[in-house]
RODO-2510 file (C-alpha; in nm, 4 decimals, decimal comma):
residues 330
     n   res          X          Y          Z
     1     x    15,3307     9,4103    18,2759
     2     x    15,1676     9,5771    17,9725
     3     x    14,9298     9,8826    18,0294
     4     x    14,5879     9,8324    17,9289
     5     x    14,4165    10,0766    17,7616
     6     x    14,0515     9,9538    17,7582
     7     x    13,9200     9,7462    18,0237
     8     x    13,5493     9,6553    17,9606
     9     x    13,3978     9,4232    18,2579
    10     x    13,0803     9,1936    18,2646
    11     x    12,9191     9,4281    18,0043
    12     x    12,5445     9,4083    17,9550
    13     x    12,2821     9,5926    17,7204
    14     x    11,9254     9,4825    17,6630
    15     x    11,7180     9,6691    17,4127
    16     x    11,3514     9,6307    17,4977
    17     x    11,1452     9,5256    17,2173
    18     x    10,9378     9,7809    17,0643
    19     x    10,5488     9,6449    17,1179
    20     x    10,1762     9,7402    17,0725
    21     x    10,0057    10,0589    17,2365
    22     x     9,8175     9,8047    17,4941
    23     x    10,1410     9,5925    17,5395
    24     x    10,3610     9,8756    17,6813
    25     x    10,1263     9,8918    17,9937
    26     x    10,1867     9,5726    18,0962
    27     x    10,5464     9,5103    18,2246
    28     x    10,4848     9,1370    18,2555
    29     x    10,4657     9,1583    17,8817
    30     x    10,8262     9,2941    17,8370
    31     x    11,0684     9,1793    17,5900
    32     x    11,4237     9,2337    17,5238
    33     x    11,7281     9,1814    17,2874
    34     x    11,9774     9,0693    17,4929
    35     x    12,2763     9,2162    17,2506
    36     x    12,5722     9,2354    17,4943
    37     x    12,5164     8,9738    17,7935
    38     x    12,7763     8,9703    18,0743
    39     x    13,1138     8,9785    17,8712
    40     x    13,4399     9,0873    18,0567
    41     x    13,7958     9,1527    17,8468
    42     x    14,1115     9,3645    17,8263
    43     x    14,2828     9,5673    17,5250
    44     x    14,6432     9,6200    17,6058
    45     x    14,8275     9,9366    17,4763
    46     x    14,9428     9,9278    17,1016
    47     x    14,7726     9,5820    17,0342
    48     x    14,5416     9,5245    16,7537
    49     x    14,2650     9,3005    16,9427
    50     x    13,9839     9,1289    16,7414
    51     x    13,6362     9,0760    16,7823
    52     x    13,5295     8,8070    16,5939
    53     x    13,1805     8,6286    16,5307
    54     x    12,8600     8,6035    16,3027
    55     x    12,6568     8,9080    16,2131
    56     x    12,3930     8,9574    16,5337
    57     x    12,6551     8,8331    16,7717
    58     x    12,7015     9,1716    16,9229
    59     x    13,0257     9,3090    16,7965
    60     x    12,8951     9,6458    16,6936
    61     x    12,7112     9,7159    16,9964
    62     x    13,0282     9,6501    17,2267
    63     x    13,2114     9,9050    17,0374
    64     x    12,9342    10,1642    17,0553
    65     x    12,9331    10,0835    17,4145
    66     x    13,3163    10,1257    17,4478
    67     x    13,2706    10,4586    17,2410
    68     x    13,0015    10,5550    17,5338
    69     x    12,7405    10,6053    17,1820
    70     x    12,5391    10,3678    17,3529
    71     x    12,4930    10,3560    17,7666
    72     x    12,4857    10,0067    17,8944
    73     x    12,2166     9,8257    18,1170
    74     x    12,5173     9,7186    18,3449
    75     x    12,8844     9,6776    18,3633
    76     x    13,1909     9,9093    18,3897
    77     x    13,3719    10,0449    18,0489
    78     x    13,7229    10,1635    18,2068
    79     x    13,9622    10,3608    17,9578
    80     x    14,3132    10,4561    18,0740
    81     x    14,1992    10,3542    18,4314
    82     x    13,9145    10,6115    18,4538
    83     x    13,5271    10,4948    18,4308
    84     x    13,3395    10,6201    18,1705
    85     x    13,0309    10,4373    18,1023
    86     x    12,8312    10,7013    18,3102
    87     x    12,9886    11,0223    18,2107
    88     x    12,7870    11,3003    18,0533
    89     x    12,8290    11,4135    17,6931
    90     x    13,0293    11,7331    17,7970
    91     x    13,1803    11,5187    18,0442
    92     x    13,2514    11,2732    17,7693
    93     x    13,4221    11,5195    17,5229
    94     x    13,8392    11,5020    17,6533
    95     x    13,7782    11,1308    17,5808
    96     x    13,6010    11,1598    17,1998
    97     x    14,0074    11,2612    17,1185
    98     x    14,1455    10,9923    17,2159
    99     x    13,8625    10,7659    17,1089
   100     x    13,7671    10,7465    16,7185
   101     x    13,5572    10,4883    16,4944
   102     x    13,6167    10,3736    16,2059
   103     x    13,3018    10,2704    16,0540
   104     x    13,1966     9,9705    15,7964
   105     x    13,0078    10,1450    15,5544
   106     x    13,2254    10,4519    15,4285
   107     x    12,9628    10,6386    15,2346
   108     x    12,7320    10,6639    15,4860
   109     x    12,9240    10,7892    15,7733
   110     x    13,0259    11,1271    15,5378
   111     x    12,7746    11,3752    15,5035
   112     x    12,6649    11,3601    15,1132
   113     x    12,6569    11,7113    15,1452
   114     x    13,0107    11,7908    15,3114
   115     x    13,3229    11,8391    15,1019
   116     x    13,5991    11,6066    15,2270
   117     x    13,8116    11,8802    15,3431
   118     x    13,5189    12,0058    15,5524
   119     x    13,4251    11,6686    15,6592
   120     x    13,8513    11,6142    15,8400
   121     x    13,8666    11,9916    15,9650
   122     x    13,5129    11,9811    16,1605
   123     x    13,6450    11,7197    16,4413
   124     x    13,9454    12,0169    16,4486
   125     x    13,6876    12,3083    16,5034
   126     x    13,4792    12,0996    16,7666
   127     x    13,8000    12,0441    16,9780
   128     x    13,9237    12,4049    16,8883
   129     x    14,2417    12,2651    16,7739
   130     x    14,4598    12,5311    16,5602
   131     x    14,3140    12,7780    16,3203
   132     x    14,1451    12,7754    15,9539
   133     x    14,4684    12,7526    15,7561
   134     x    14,6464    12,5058    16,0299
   135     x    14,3452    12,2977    15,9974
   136     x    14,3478    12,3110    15,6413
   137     x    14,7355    12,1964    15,6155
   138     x    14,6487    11,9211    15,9201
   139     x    14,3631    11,8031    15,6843
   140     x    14,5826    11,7923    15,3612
   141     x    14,9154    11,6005    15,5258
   142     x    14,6051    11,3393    15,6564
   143     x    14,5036    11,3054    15,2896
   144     x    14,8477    11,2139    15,1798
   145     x    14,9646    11,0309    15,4768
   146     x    14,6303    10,7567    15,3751
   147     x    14,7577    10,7728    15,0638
   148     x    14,5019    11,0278    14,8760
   149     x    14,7262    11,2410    14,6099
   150     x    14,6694    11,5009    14,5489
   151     x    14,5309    11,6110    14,8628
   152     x    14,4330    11,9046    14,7132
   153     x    14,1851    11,7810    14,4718
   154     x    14,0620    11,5525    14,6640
   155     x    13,9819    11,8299    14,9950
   156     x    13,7619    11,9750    14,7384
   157     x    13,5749    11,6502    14,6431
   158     x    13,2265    11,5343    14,7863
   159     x    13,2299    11,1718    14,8920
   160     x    12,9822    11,0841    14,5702
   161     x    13,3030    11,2137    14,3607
   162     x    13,5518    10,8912    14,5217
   163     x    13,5681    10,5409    14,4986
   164     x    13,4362    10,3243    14,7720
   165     x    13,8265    10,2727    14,8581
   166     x    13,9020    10,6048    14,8133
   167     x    13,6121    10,6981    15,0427
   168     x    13,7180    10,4226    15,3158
   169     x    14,0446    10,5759    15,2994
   170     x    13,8694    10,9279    15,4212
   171     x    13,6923    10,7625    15,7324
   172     x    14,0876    10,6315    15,8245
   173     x    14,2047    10,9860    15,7636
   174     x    13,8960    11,1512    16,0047
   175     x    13,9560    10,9330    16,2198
   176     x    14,3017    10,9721    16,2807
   177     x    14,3139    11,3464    16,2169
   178     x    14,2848    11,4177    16,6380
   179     x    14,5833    11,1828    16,6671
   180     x    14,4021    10,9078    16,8899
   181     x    14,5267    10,7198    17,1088
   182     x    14,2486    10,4644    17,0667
   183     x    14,0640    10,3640    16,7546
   184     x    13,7476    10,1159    16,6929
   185     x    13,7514     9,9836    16,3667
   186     x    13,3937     9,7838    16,2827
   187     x    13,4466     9,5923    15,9683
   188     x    13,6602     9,8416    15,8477
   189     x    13,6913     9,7236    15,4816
   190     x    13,3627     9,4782    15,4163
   191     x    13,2826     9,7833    15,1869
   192     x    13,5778     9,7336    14,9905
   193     x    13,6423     9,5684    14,6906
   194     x    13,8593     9,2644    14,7280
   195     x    14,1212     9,4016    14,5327
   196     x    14,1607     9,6911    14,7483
   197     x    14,1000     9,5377    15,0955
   198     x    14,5304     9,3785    15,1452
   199     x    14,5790     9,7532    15,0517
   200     x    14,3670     9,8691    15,3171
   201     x    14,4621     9,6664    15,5664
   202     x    14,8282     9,7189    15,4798
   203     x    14,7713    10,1383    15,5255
   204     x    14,6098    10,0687    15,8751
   205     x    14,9097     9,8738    15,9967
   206     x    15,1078    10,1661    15,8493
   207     x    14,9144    10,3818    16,0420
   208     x    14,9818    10,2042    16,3651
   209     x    15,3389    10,2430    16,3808
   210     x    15,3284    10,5859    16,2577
   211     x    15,0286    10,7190    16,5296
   212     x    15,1493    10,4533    16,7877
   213     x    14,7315    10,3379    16,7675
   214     x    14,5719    10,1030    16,9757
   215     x    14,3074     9,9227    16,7673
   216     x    13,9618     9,6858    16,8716
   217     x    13,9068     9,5584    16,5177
   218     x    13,5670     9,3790    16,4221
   219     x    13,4693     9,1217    16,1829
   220     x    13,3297     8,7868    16,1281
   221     x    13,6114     8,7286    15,8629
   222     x    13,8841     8,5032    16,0525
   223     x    14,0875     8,5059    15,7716
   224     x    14,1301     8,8942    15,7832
   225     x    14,1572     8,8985    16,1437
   226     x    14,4841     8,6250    16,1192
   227     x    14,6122     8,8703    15,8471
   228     x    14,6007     9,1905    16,1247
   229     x    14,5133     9,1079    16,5074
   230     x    14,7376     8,9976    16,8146
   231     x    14,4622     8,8300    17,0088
   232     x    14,1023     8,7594    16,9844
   233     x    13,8113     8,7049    17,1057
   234     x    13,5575     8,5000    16,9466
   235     x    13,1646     8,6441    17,0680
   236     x    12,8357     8,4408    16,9782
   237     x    12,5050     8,5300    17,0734
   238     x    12,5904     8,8195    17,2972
   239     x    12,8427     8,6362    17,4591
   240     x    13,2181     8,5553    17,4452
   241     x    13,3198     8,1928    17,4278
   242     x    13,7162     8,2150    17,3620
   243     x    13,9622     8,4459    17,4065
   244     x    14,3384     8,3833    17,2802
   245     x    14,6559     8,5170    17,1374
   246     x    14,6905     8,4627    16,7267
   247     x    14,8747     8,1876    16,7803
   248     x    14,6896     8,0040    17,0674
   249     x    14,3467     8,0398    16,8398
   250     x    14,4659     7,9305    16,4894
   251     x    14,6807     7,6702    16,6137
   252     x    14,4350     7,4929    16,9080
   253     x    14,1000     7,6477    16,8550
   254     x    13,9232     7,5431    17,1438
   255     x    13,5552     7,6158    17,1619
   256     x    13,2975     7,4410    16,8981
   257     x    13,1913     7,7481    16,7569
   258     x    13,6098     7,8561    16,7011
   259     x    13,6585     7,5602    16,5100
   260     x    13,3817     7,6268    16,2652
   261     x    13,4416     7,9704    16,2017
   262     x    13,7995     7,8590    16,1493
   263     x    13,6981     7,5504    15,8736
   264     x    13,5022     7,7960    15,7000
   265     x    13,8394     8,0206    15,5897
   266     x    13,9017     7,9372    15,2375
   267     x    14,2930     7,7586    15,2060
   268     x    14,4704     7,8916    14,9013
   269     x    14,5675     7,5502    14,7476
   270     x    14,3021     7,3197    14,5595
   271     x    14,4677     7,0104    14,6967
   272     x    14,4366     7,0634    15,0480
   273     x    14,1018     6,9272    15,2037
   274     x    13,9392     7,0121    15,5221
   275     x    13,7110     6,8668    15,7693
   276     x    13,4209     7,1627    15,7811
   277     x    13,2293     7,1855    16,0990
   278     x    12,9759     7,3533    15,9674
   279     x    12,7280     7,4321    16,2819
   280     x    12,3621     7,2875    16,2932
   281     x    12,0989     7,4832    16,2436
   282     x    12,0371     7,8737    16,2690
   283     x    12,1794     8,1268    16,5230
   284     x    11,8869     8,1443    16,7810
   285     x    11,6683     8,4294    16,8584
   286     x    11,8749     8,6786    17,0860
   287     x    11,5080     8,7724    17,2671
   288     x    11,4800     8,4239    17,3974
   289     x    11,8234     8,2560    17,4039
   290     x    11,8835     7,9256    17,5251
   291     x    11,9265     7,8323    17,8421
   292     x    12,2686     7,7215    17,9388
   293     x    12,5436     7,7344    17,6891
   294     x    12,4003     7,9484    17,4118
   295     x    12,5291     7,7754    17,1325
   296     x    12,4668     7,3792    17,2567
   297     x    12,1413     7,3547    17,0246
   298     x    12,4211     7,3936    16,6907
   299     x    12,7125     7,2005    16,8601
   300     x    12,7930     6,8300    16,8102
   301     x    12,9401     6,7780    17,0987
   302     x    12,6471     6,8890    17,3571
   303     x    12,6500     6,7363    17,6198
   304     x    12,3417     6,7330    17,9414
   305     x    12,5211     6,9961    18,1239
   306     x    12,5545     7,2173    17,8132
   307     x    12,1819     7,2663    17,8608
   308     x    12,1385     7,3562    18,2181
   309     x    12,4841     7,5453    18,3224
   310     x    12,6340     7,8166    18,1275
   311     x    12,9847     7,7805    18,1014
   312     x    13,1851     8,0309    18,2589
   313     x    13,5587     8,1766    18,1007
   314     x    13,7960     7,9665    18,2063
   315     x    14,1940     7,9464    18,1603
   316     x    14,3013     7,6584    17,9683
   317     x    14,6467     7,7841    17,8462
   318     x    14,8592     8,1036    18,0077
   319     x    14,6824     8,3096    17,7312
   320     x    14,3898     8,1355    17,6210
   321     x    14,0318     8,0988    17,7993
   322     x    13,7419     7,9372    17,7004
   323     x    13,3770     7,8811    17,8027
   324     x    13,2736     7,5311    17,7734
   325     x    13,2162     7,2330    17,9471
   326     x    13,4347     7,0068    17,7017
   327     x    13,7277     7,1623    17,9189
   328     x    13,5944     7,1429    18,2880
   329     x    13,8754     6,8864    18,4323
   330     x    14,1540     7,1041    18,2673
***
């Protein structure tokens, strides 16, 4: 049986809406965003598990959750079997070592004001790991092993003085400069330019085998998440609707909403045609969702139940659930 390393079960966080001065004495008045709503899954050790849907679907908020950034309204986050979702920030601390982000937008997560060598030793002087010139040689080999020559000139650098892929490749290096055993990458090359992003993704596979990393990688991109991911799970509206191997997903997508993302990846040969699903519609206000199935007002196949119940996941295959009523009598 393979170890899990994250363990996240029937997760929930509501942000309350921000309202009026007279509004926020009147609790019958309350309203919330209901960003992360009930979801339950597993990230096994050295897998590279996706989390795939539309922007608003509430990617970004599970991995703040997982990182503990955010504390959820309900729900247990469990990493390497030990609970963490109500721990402390001092009591949080062992864990930020072995838990790292990598985030989407590259120039805003480095201090404009930081040099780059400053901005991979800090995370080395808040753990109290090694000394100045230990840190300094740590920070340098991280340059070089992302691929940053010569480290040197580039420790010296501000992040204004870099590319955007250059940059990117700094929030890789920081993140991987405690040696992780865990990392959360959230749209980790959107930033990039599409020239650079193979080259990217490439270096973080690298990476992998060299750190022995566990990744939860997020995007909306399907197409990048074939390219780099061993399973997935597909999340709309808060919720998650399909979960599946790489295989199980791109070769019998079951859900509605799987089968559109997947006719919306572009296929590299002009002859080839494909039957879009394209979805009806808008994605639905996340303060008032619909009842039932959250996605049946965009699906063509809606059906009376869709409405009333909200499917529940469901096996269909030995690795490969799914939440709709389409597949009840399987």
């Amino acid at each position: 049986m393979e170890s899990l390393i994250v363990e996240v079960k029937n997760l929930v966080k509501y942000f309350e809406v921000k309202r009026d001065f007279l509004s926020r004495f009147n609790p019958k008045t309350k309203q919330f965003v209901r960003a992360v709503d009930d979801i339950t899954f597993s990230i096994n050790k050295n897998e590279i598990f996706g989390l795939i849907g539309e922007s608003g679907s509430g990617k970004t908020t599970t991995g703040k959750l997982i990182l503990n950034i955010l504390k959820p309204t309900s729900g247990k986050i469990i990493f390497e079997g030990n609970e963490i979702e109500n721990l402390k920030p001092h009591q949080m601390k062992p864990y930020r070592r072995k838990m790292q982000v990598i985030f989407q937008d590259p120039y805003a997560s480095l201090n404009p004001r930081m040099k780059i060598g400053k901005a991979l030793t800090q995370p080395l002087e808040i753990h109290k790991i090694g000394d100045k010139i230990s840190r300094k040689d740590q920070a340098l080999h991280m340059l070089e092993s992302v691929g940053l020559t010569p480290p040197e000139l580039v420790f010296s650098k501000y992040p204004h003085q870099l590319s955007g892929g250059q940059r990117q490749r700094v929030v890789i290096a920081r993140a991987l400069i405690l040696k992780p055993d865990f990392i959360i990458a959230d749209e980790p090359i959107a930033m990039a330019d599409v020239s650079i992003r193979v080259l990217l993704l490439e270096l973080m596979m690298k990476l992998k085998e060299e750190f022995d990393l566990t990744y939860l990688f997020i995007t909306h991109d399907l197409a990048t998440a074939k390219y780099i991911c061993n399973r997935f799970a597909i999340m709309y509206l808060g919720k998650i609707v399909e979960i599946g191997t790489l295989k199980e997903v791109y070769k019998n997508p079951l859900h509605p909403y799987t089968k559109a993302l997947l006719s919306a990846v572009p296929v590299p040969d002009p002859k080839a045609r494909k039957v879009k699903e394209i979805p009806e519609g808008e994605i639905p206000n996340p303060i008032n969702p619909p009842p039932g199935c959250r996605f049946h007002p965009r699906c063509k196949y809606r059906m009376k139940i869709c409405s009333i119940e909200e499917p529940q996941l469901k096996p269909v295959e030995k690795e490969h659930q799914v939440a709709c009523f389409l597949y009840k009598d399987r």
